[in-house]
C-alpha positions as CSV (number, residue, x, y, z in Angstrom):
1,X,-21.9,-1.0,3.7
2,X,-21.9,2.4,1.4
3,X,-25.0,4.1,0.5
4,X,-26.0,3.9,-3.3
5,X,-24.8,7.6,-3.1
6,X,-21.5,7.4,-2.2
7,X,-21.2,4.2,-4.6
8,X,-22.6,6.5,-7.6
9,X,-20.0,9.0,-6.2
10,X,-17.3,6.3,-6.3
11,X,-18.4,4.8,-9.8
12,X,-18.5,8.2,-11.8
13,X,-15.0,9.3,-9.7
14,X,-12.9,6.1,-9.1
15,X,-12.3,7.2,-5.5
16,X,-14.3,7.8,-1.8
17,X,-13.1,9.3,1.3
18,X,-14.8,7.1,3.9
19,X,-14.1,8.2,7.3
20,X,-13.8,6.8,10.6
21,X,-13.9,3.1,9.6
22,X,-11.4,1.4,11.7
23,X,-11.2,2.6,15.7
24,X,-8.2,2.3,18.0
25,X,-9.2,-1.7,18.9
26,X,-7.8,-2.2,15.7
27,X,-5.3,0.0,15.1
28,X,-3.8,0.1,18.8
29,X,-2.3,-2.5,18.5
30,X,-0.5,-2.4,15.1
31,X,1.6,0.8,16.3
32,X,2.3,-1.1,19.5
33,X,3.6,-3.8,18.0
34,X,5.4,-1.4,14.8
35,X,6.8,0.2,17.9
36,X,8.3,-2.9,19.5
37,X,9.4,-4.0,15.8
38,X,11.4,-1.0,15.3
39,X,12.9,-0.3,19.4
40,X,14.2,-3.9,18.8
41,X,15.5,-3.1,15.5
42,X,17.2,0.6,16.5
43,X,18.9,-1.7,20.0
44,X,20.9,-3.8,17.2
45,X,22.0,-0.4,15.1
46,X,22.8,1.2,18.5
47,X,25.0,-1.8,20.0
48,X,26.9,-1.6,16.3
49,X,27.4,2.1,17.0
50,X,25.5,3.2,13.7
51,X,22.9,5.4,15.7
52,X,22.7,7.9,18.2
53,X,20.0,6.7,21.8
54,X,17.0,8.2,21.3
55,X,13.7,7.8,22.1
56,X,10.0,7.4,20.7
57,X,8.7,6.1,17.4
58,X,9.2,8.7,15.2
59,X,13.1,10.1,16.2
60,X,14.3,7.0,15.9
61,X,12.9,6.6,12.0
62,X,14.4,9.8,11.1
63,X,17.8,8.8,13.0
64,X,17.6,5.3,11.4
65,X,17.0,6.9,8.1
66,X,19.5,9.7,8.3
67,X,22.1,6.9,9.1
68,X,21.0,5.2,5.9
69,X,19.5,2.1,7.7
70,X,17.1,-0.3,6.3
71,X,13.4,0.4,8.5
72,X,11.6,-0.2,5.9
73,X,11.3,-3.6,4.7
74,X,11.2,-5.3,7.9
75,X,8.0,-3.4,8.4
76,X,6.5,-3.9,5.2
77,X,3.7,-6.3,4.5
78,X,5.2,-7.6,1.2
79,X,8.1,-8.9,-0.5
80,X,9.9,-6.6,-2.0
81,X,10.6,-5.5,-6.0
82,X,14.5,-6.6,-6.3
83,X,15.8,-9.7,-5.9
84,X,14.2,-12.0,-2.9
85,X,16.7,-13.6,-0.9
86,X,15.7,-16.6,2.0
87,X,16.0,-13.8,4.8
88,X,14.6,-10.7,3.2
89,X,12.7,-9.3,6.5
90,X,8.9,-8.9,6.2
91,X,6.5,-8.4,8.5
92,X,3.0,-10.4,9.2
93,X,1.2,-10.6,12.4
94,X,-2.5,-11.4,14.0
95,X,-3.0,-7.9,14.5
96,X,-2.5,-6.8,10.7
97,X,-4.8,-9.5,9.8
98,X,-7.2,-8.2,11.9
99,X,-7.0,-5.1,10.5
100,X,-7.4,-6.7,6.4
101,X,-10.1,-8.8,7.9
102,X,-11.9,-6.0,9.8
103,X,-16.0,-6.6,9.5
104,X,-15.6,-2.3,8.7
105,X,-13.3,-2.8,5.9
106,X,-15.0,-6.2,4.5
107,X,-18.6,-4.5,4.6
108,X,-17.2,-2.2,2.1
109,X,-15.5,-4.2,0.1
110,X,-18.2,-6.3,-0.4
111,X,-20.4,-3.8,-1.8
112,X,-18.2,-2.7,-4.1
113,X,-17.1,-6.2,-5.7
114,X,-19.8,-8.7,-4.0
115,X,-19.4,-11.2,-1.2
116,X,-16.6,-13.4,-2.3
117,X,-13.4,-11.2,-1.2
118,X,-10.2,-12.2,-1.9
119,X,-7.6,-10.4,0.0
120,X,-5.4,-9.5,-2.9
121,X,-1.3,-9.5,-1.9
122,X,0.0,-6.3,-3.3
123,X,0.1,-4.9,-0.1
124,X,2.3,-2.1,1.8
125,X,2.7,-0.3,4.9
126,X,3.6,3.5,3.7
127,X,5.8,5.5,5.9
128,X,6.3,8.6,4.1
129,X,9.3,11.2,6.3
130,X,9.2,14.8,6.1
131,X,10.2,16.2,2.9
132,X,13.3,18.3,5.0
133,X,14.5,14.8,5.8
134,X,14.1,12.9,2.6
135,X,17.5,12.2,0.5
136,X,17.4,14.0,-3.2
137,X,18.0,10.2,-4.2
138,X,15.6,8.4,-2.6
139,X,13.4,6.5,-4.6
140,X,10.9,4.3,-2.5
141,X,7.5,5.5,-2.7
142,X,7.0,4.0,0.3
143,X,8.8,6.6,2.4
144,X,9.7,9.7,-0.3
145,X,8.0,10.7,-3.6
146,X,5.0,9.0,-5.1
147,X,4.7,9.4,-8.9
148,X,1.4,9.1,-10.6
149,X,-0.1,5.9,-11.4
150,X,-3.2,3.5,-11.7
151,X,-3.1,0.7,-9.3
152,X,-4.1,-1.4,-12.6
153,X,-0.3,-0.6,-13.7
154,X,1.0,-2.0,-11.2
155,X,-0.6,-5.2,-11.5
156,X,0.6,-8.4,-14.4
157,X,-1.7,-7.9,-17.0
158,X,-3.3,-11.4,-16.0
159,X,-5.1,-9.3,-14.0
160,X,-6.6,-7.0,-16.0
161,X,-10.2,-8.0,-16.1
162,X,-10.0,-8.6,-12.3
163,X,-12.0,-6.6,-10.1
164,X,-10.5,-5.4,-7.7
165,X,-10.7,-2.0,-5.1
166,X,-7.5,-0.7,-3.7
167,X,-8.5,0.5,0.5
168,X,-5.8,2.9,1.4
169,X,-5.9,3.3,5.4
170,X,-4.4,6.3,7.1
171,X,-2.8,5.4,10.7
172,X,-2.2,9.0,10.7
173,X,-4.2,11.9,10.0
174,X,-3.3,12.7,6.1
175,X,-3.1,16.4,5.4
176,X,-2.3,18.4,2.5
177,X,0.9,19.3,4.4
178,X,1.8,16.0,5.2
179,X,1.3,14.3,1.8
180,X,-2.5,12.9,1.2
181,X,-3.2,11.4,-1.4
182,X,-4.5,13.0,-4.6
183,X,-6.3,12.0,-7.8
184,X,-7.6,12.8,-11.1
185,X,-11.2,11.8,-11.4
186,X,-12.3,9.2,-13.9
187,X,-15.0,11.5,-15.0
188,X,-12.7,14.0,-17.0
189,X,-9.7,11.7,-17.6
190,X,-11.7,8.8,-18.5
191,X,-11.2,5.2,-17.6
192,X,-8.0,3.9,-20.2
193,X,-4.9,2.1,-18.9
194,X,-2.1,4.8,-19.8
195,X,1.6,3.9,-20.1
196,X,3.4,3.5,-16.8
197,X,7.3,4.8,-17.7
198,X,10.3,3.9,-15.3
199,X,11.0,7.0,-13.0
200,X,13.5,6.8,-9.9
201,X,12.2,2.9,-9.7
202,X,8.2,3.6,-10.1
203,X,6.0,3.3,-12.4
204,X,4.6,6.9,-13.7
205,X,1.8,8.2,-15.9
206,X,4.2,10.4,-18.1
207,X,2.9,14.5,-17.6
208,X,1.9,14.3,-21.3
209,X,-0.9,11.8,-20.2
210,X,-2.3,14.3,-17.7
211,X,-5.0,16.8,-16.7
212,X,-3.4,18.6,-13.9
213,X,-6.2,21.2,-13.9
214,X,-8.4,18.0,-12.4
215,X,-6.2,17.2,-9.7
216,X,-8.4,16.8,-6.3
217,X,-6.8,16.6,-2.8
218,X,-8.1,13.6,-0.5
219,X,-7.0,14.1,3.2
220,X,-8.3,11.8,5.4
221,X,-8.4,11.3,9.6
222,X,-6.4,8.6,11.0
223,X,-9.3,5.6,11.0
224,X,-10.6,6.7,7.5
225,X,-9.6,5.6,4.2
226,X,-10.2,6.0,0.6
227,X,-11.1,3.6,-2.0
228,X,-9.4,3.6,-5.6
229,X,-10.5,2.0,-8.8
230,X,-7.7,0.3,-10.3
231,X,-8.3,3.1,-13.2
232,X,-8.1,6.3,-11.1
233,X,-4.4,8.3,-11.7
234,X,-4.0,9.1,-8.2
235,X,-0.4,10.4,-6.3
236,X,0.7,12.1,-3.0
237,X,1.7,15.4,-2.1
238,X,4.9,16.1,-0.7
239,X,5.6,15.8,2.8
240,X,6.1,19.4,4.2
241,X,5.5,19.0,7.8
242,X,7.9,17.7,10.8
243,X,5.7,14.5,10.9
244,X,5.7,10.9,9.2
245,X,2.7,10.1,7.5
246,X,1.2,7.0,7.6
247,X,-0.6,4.4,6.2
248,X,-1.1,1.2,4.5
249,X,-2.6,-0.2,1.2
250,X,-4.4,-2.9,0.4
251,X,-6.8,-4.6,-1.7
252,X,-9.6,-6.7,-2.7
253,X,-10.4,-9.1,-5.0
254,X,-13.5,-11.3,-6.4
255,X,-12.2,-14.8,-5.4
256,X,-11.0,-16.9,-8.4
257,X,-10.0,-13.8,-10.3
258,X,-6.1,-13.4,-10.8
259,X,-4.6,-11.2,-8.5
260,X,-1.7,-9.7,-10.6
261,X,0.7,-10.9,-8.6
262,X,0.3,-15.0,-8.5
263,X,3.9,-15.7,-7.0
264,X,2.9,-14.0,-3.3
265,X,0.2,-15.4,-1.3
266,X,-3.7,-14.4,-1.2
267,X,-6.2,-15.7,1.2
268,X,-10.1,-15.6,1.7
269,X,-11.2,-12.6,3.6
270,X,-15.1,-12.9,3.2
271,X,-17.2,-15.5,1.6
272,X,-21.0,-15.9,2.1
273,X,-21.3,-19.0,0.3
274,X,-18.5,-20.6,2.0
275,X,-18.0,-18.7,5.4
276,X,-16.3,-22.0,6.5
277,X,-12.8,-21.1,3.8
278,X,-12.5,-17.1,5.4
279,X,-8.9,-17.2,7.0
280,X,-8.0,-15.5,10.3
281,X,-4.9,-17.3,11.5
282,X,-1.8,-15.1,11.4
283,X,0.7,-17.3,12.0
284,X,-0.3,-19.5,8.8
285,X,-0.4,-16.2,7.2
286,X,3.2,-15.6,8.0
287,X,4.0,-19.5,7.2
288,X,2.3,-18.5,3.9
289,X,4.9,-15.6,3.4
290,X,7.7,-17.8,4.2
291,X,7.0,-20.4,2.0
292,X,6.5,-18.1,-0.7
293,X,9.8,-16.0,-0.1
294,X,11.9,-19.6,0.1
295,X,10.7,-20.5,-3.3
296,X,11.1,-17.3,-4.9
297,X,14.6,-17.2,-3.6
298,X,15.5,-20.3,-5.9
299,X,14.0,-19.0,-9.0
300,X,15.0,-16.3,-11.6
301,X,13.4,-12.5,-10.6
302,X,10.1,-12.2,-11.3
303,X,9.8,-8.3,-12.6
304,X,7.1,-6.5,-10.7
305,X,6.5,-3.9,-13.3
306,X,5.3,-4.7,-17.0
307,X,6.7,-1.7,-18.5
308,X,10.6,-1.1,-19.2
309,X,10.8,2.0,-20.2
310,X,11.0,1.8,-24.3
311,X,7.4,2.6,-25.2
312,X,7.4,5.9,-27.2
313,X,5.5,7.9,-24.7
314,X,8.7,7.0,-22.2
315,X,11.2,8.9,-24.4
């Protein structure tokens, strides 16, 4: 659980650095099996003669991106934005659950938006390469350049009253040189939804709707994490170093509130009055996935963003 400082600190901000939360028993095991995921991936590529043999975790990203080679969402933890076909890769395993359903992680949580936790589905593993790798047209923010935006602006407005805590959990140490997170703080930029206009396929606060003076760095040790309100402006630096940086986000939501995001899959994390409904089987949680990603294959695009672009603050 916090302390009533460090939710004072949180409430009057809209973010906390919590450090060493999650220990290697947890996150072991994830870069074991991201590991496995991607030597079995790079062994296709290589048989096809699209990449060079080379070894570890980390030259084979780069060598896999430099080649232009998808990594990325076979690895991620969500469907994507664009079109959903029946085989778009994904990835959902016991030990990720582990890690969303971590007594650490849900301790927090719950004292931030009480005891029945949703875990909320927007979701995603963050790879971000170094900025002497990244192509000048790349526009993931999964693995380049994150824009400036409120986690509420990237929900559907059905959840807009929602509470909801975004828990962004570094695998890797993240440094100022390798591309932390930063943020403005709610307490000088106040706690309005701003408009969210179209840049290189993200959703960003436009530069007019920003204190840049009030920008705070938030590095973090691999283990820690930080906690957003969905109101917090927050980014990430550039990537300067040799290194990948990463991490995953996630969220939590009070059960029976929308999650902004109805068409992929939630689950009970926590629930004191029920403990009976909290869910901890990750193969059902992938059969969850699948189901979701065969029916949305069938049906017309559902838009992830709410803004297109024509509000006047975009032009």
């Amino acid at each position: 659980m916090l302390t009533a400082a460090q939710l004072e600190s949180f409430e009057h901000e809209g973010y906390l650095v919590v450090p060493d939360v999650l220990d290697d028993e947890v996150l072991a095991p994830i870069r074991a099996e991201y590991e496995a995921l991607l030597d079995a991936l790079y062994a296709g590529w290589q048989r096809d003669g699209l990449v060079e043999d080379v070894d570890g975790f980390e030259p084979k990203l780069k060598a896999a991106y430099a080649a232009g080679l998808d990594w990325f969402q076979p690895m991620d933890i969500s469907l994507p934005f664009s079109k959903i076909e029946y085989d778009t890769p994904m990835h959902f395993s016991q030990p990720l659950l582990n890690m969303l359903t971590a007594p650490a992680l849900l301790d927090i949580a719950e004292s931030m938006v009480g005891p029945e936790l949703t875990s909320n589905p927007i979701q995603h593993v963050r790879i971000k390469m170094p900025g002497n790798v990244v192509r000048a047209d790349e526009t993931s923010a999964h693995m380049g350049n994150t824009s400036w935006h409120q986690d509420r602006g990237v929900t559907h407005d059905e959840a807009d009253q929602t509470d909801m805590v975004t828990v962004w959990i570094a695998v890797t140490d993240a440094t100022e040189e390798n591309g932390c997170l930063i943020a403005q703080p709610r307490s000088t930029t106040g706690n309005h939804l701003r408009d969210h206009c179209p840049v290189q396929n993200q959703p960003a606060i436009p530069a007019s709707q920003l204190d840049e003076a009030a920008t705070v760095s938030l590095p973090v040790n691999a283990g820690g994490i930080v906690l957003l309100h969905p109101m917090t402006p927050h980014a990430a630096l550039p990537n300067v170093s040799d290194s990948i940086r990463w991490s995953f986000d996630i969220r939590y939501n009070v059960t029976g509130q929308p999650t902004g995001r109805s068409h992929f899959p939630d689950f009970i994390a926590r629930s004191r009055a029920h403990p009976d409904r909290e869910f901890r089987d990750g193969d059902a949680w992938r059969d969850m996935w699948k189901e979701a990603r065969a029916q949305l294959a069938v049906q017309p695009h559902i838009p992830i963003h709410r803004w297109d672009g024509t509000d006047a603050a975009c032009a």
